[in-house]
BAFIKOL-512961 format. One record per residue: residue in one letter; x, y, z of N, C-alpha, C in turn. Coordinates in steps of 0.1 Angstrom, whole numbers, plus 5000, padded with zeros to 4 digits. Example, Ala and Ser with C-alpha at 12.3 -4.5 7.8 and 13.67 -1.06 7.14 Angstrom:
# BAFIKOL-512961
A513249435078512349555078513249675078S512849785071513749895071512950005079
//
This chain:
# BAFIKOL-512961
X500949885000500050005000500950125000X500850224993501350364986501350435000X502150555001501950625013500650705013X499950795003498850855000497450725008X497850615001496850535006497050485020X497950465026497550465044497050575047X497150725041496750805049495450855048X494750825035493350795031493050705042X493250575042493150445054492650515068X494050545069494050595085492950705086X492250795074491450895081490350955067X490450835057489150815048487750735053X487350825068486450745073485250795062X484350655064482950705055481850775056X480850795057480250915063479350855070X479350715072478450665084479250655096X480550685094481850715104481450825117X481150945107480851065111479551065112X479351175123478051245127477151305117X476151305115475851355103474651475112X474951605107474151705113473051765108X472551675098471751735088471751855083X472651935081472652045082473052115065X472652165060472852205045472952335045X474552375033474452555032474352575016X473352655018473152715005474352824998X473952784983475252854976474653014976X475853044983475553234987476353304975X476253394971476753514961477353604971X478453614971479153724974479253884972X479553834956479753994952478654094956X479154164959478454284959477954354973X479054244983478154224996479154335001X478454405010479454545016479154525036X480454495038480354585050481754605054X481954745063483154795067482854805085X482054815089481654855101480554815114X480454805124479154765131477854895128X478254965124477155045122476155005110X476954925102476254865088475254765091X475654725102474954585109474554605121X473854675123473054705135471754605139X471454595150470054505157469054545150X469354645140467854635138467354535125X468754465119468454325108467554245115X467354245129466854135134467454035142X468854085143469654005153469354025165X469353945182469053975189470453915199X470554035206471754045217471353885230X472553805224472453675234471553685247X471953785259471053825267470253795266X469053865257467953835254467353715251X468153605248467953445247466453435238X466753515227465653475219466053465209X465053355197465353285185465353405173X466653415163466053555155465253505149X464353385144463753365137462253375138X461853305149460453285155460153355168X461353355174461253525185460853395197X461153225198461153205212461853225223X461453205230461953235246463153145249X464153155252464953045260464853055274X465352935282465452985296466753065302X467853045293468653105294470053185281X470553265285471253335270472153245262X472253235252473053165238474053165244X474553045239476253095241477052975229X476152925219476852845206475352815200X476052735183475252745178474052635182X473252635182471752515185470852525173X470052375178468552415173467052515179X466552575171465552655180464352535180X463852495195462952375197461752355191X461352545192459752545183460452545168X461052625156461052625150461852515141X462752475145463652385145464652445133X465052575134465952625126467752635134X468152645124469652655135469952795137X469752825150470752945149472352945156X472653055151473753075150474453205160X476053215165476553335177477153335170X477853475166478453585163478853695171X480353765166480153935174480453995162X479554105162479654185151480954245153X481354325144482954405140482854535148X483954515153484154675158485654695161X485254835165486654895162487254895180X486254945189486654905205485454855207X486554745220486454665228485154705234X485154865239483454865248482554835236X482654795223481854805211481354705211X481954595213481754445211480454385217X479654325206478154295208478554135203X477754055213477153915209476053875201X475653845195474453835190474153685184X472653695182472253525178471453575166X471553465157471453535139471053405133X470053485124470153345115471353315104X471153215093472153125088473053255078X471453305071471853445062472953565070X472653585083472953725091474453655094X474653505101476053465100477053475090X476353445076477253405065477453605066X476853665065477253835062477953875074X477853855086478753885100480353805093X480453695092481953625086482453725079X481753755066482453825053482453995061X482054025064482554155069483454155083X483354045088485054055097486354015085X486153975074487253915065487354015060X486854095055486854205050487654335060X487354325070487854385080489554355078X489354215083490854175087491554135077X490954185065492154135051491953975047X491453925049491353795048489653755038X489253825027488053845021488553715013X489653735004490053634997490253484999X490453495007490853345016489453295022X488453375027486853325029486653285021X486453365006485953304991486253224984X488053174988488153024987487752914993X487652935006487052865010485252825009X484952915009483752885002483652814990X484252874980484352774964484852654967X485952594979485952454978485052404985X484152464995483152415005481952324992X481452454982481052374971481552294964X482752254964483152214949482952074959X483652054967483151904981482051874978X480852004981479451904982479651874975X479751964958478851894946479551734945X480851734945481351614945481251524952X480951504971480251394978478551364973X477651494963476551444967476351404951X477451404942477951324932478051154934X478251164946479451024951478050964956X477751034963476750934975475250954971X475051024958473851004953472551124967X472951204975472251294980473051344987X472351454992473151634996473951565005X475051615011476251535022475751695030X475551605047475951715056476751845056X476651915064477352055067478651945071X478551875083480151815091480351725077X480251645074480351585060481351615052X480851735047481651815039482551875045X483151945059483652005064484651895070X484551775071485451655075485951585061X485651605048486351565037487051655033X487151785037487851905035489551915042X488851825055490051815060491151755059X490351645052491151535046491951535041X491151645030491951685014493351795021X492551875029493951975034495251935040X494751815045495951695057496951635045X496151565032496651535022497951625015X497051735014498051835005499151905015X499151905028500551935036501351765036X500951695036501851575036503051555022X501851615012502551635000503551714998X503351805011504451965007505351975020X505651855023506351795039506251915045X504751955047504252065056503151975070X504551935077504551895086503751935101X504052065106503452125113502452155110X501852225100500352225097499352115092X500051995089499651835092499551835101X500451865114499551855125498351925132X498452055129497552175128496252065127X495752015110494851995107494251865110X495451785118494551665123494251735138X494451865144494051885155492551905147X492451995141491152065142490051905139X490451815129489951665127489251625144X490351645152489851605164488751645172X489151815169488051895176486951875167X486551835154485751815151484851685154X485651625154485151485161484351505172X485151585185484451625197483451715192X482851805187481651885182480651805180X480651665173479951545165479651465180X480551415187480551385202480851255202X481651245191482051115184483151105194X483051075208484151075218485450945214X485550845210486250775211487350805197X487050825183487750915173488451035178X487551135183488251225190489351175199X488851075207490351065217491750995209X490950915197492150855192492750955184X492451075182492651175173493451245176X493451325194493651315203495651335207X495351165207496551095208497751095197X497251115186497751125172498451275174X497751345179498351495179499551515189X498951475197500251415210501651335202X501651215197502351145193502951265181X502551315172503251395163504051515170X503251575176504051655186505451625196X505251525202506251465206507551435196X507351385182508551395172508951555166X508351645169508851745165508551795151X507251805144507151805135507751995127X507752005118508352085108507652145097X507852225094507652275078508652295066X507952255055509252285046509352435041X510252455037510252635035509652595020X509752745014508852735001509852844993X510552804981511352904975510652874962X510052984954510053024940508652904938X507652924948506552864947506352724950X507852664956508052514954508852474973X507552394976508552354986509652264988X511052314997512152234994512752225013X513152105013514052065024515252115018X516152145035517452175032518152005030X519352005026519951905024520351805034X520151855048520251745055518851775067X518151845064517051895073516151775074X515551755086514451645083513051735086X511951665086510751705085510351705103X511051575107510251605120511851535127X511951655141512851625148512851645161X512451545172512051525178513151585193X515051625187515451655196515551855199X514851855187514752065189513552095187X512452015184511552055183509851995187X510451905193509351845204508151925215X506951885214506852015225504951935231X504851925239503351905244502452045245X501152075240500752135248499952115251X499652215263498552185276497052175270X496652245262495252205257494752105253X496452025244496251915242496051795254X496451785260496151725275495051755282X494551875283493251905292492151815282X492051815271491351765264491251625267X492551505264492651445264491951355282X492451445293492251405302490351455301X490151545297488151555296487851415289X488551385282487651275273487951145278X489051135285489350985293488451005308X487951115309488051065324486151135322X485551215317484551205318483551195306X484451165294483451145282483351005280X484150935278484250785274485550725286X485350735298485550675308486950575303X488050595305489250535301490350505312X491050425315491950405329493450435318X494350465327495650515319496250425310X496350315316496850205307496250165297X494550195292493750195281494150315275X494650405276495150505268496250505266X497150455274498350395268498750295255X497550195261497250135244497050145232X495950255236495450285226496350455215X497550485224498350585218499650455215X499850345217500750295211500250175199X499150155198498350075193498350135175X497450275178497350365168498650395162X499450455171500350475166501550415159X500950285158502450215149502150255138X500550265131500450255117500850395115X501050525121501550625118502950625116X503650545125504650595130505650465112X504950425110505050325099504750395085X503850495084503350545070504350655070X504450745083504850875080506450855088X507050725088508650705091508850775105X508450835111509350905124509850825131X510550935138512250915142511550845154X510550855164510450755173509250665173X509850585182508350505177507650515190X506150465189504950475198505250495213X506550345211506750325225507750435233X508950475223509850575227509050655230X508350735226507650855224506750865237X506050745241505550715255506450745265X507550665261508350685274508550825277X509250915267509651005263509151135274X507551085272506151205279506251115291X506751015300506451005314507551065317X508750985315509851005317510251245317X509051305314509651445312508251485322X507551415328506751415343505851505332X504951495319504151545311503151435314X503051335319501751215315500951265326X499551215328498251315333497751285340X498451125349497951055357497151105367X497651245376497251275385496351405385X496251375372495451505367493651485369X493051585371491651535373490851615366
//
């Protein structure tokens, strides 16, 4: 088996794999869409300040204020949190929006923050996914659906460009996606994968004249300058062993040396599952005592 093909393997799960959220986004038109400011988008669209814990859509009651996206129970629409754009801090408003008020809240913070271009890409591949999964599978693919074969493709194309570090970047966000879905046991193996990469030190290749290139004796991942844990990654890990899917240490031991051979086997690093374990007790990083 090809290297491209273990890594499909390891994370070409199928969409009965994933959570499916029902959730469908319509193809929005961009051009022409203006905003520079919170004054362009004021409460009076119909957005309503979290506080107020009401639906923008059907105007129900909650018992208490928004604080992420849901379903609204009478209407069964999704709404959506946002803060509109501003310039100061005392400016800063929360608000709950529908699907339309979100997609216009995003593009005028991109707009804001230079980053218009890069939204609009991503949107054109957000489509070019569906059309192609609901190509594949013969009807519309989820919002997470499409948003988890994206990732794929993006994990794919840093492996290609021995863009190392941001392979690992992208199987984080894999993970947190997993936990959104609540798909706790993926998540934790996902998890673990981020941990184990981390621990070898992963890398990027520099990029000259559009083409990325290693130096001549540089490696991708080096585990003695550039190794590093971080704590989010652990707080996580310890939430999900100890109160999402109930795990004893030695079952997560396993299960990060288990996994990790077929990584540590597709993508060559310098240590293997077990070193790498040792590695994280042996440096008083393991989370035994952690609660």
């Amino acid at each position: 088996m090809g290297f491209f093909q273990v890594l499909k393997q390891l994370f070409g799960l199928n969409k009965s794999a994933v959570a499916n959220d029902g959730s469908n986004i319509k193809q929005q038109q961009f051009v022409g869409t203006r905003f520079t400011n919170s004054k362009e988008m004021d409460m009076q669209e119909g957005m309503t300040k979290l506080e107020e814990s009401t639906c923008p859509y059907c105007g129900f009651q909650f018992d208490k204020p928004l604080s992420r996206k849901r379903a609204c129970p009478d209407c069964k629409r999704n709404i959506y949190v946002r803060t509109l754009p501003f310039d100061n801090e005392l400016d800063k408003t929360r608000v709950a929006v529908t699907e339309e008020q979100a997609e216009n809240i995003d593009i005028a913070w991109a707009k804001k923050n230079g980053t218009y271009e890069e939204l609009i890409k991503e949107k054109k591949n957000f489509e070019k996914m569906k059309k192609s999964l609901e190509k594949s599978w013969g009807k519309e693919p989820s919002t997470s659906d499409i948003e988890w074969h994206l990732l794929i493709e993006e994990r794919l194309e840093h492996a290609n460009n021995n863009q190392w570090g941001l392979y690992r970047n992208t199987t984080l966000r894999m993970a947190e996606h997993l936990y959104r879905l609540e798909s706790y046991d993926l998540s934790l193996r996902t998890y673990l994968e981020v941990l184990y990469l981390d621990l070898n030190g992963p890398k990027n290749a520099g990029k000259i004249n559009g083409q990325y290139h290693l130096g001549k004796h540089e490696k991708v991942f080096d585990p003695q300058g550039f190794a590093f844990v971080a704590p989010g990654i652990i707080k996580r890990i310890v939430l999900l062993k100890n109160k999402r899917i109930p795990t004893n240490d030695k079952q997560v031991k396993t299960l990060f040396i288990e996994n990790g051979e077929q990584i540590y086997h597709a993508l060559q690093l310098p240590l293997s599952p077990s070193l790498a374990w040792s590695n994280f007790e042996a440096d008083n990083l393991f989370w035994g005592n952690q609660s």
